[in-house]
C-alpha positions in Angstrom: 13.8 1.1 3.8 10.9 1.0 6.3 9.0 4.0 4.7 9.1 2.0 1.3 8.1 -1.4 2.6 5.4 0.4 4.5 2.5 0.1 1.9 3.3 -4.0 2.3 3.5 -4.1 6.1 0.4 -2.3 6.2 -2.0 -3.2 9.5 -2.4 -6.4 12.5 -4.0 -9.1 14.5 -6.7 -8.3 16.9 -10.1 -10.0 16.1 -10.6 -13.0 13.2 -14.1 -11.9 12.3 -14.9 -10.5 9.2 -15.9 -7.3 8.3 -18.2 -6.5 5.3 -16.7 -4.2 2.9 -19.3 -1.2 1.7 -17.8 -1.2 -2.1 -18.3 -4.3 -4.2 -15.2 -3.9 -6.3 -12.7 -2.0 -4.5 -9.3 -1.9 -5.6 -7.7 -3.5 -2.7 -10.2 -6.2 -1.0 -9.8 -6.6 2.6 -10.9 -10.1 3.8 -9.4 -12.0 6.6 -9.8 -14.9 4.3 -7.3 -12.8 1.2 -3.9 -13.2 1.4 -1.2 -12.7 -1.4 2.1 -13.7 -1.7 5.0 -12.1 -3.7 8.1 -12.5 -4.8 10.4 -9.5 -4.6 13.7 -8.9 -6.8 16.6 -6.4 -6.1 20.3 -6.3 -6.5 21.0 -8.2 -3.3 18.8 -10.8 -4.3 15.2 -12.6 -4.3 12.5 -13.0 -1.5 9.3 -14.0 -1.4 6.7 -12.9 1.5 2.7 -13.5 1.9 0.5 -10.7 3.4 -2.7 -11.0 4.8 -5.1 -9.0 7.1 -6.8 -9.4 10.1 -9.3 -7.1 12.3 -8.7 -4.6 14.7 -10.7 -2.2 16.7 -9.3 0.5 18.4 -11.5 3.1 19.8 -14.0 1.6 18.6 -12.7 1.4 14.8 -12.9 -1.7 12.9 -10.4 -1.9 10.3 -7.6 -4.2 8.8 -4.4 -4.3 9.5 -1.3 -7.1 8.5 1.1 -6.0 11.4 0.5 -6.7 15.2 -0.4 -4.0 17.3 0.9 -2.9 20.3 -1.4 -1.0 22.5 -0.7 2.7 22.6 1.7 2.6 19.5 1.0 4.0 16.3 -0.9 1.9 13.4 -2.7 2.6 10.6 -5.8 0.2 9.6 -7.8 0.4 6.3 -11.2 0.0 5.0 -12.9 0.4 1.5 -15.6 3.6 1.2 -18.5 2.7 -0.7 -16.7 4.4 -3.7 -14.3 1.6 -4.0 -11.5 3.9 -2.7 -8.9 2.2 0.4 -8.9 4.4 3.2 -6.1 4.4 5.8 -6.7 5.7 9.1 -3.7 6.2 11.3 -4.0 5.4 15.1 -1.9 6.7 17.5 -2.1 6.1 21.4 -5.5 4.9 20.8 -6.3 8.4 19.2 -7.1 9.1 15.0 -4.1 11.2 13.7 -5.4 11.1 10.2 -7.9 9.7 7.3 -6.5 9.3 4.3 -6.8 8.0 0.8 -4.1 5.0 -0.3 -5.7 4.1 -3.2 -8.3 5.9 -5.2 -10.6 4.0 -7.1 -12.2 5.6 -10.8 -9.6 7.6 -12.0 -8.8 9.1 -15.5 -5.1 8.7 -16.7 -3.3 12.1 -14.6 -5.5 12.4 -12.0 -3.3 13.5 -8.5 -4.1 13.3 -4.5 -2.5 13.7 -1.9 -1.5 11.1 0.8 -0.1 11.7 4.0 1.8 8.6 4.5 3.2 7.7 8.2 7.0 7.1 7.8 8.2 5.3 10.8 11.9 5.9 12.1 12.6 3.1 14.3 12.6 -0.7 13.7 9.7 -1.5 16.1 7.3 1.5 14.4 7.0 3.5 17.7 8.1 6.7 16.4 7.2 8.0 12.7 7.2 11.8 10.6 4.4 12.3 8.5 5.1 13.1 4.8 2.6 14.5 2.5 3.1 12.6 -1.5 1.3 13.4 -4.6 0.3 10.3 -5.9 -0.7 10.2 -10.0 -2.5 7.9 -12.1 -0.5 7.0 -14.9 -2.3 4.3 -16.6 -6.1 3.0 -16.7 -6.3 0.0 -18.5 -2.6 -1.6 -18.5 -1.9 -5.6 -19.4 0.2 -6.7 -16.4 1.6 -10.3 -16.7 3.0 -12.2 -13.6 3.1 -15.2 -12.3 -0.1 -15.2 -10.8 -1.7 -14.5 -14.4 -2.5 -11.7 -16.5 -4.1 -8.4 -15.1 -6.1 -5.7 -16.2 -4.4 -2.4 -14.1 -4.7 0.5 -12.4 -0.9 2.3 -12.3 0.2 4.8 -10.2 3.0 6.7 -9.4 4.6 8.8 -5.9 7.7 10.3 -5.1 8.5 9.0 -1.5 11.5 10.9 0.0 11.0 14.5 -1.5 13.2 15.8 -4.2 17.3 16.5 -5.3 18.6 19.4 -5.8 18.5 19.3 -9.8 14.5 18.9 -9.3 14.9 14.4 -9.8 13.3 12.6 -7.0 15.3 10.6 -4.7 13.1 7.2 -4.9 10.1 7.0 -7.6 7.5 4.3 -6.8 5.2 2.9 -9.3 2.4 0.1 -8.3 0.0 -1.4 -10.3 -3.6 -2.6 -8.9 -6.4 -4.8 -9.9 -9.9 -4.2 -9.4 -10.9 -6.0 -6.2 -7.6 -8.5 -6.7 -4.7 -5.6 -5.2 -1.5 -4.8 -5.8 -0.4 -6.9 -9.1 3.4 -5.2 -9.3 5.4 -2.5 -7.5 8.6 -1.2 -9.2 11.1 0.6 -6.9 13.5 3.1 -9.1 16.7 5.1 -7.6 17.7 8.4 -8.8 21.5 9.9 -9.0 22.5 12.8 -10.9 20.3 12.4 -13.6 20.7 8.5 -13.6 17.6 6.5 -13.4 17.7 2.6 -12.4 15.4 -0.2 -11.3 16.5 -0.9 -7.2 13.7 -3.6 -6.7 10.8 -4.8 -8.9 7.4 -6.7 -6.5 5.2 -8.9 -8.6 2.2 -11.1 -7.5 2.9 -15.1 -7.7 -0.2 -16.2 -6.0 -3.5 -15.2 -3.8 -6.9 -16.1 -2.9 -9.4 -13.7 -3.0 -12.9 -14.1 -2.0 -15.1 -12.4 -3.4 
């Protein structure tokens, strides 16, 4: 489960100053005054967790980052491009591994990239396997109500885990995003020999976003 939680343990505390984002509306808006809590629903049950972001520089890097960091372990920290996109740049011993895009901004419905997401392999995320996903837009303009009110979303769609045998996908993730609010709704589904079913459903119940 740590490579599915890992776009919500994203990044860690380092600095509390603030860094001014280049895009006005990004998709994701990093602020170490945001924070979002959520309440997350699967078979074994209901849990609710806040995220927020602080700074970090490493080498010289500002970016943000909700999970402490160790020196000299691996970590990934984001920042908005002046496109509105969300960057995530993975650190390892103090050294860029990668640049990537998590979540692209301006997108028709179809649209595909690829993301090279860092899965880690150990509870304390000192070890990890990179794994390249295609990530599609599937919807532009969707209504998504939760308890935190009624969005306006982005939705997209990855295949973390590769694929079975018969050509279905072991996990399929599906997240919806608000301009400049984040992610609204993640839906988690399982795959097994050609049956499909919902393993864990995320949904926004309240943040503050500065804008």
């Amino acid at each position: 489960m740590l490579a599915f939680s890992f776009l919500f343990l994203l990044l860690a505390a380092c600095e509390k100053d603030s860094i001014k984002d280049e895009s006005s509306k990004p998709l994701l808006p990093l602020d170490t005054n945001n924070s979002w809590t959520y309440e997350r629903t699967t078979t074994y049950g209901t849990n609710s967790y806040s995220t927020e972001f602080d700074i970090c520089n490493i080498a010289d890097f500002e970016g943000y980052t909700s999970r402490e960091y160790v020196v000299g372990e691996p970590i990934s920290l984001l920042k908005n491009d002046k496109d509105g996109n969300c960057i995530e740049y993975l650190f390892n011993d103090n050294e860029l591994v990668y640049s990537t895009i998590l979540f692209k901004n301006g997108l028709k419905k179809g649209d595909k990239w690829n993301y090279k997401a860092a899965v880690f392999t150990d509870g304390d995320y000192s070890k990890y396997e990179i794994e390249e996903r295609e990530i599609k837009c599937i919807v532009t303009d969707s209504l998504i109500s939760t308890p935190a009110g009624d969005f306006i979303c982005v939705g997209f769609e990855y295949h973390p885990g590769g694929f079975q045998s018969n050509g279905d996908p072991n996990h399929t993730m599906i997240q919806f995003l608000s301009e400049n609010i984040g992610i609204v709704k993640h839906m988690h589904y399982e795959h097994d020999n050609g049956d499909t079913w919902l393993f864990a459903e995320t949904v926004l119940v309240d943040y503050t976003v500065n804008n």
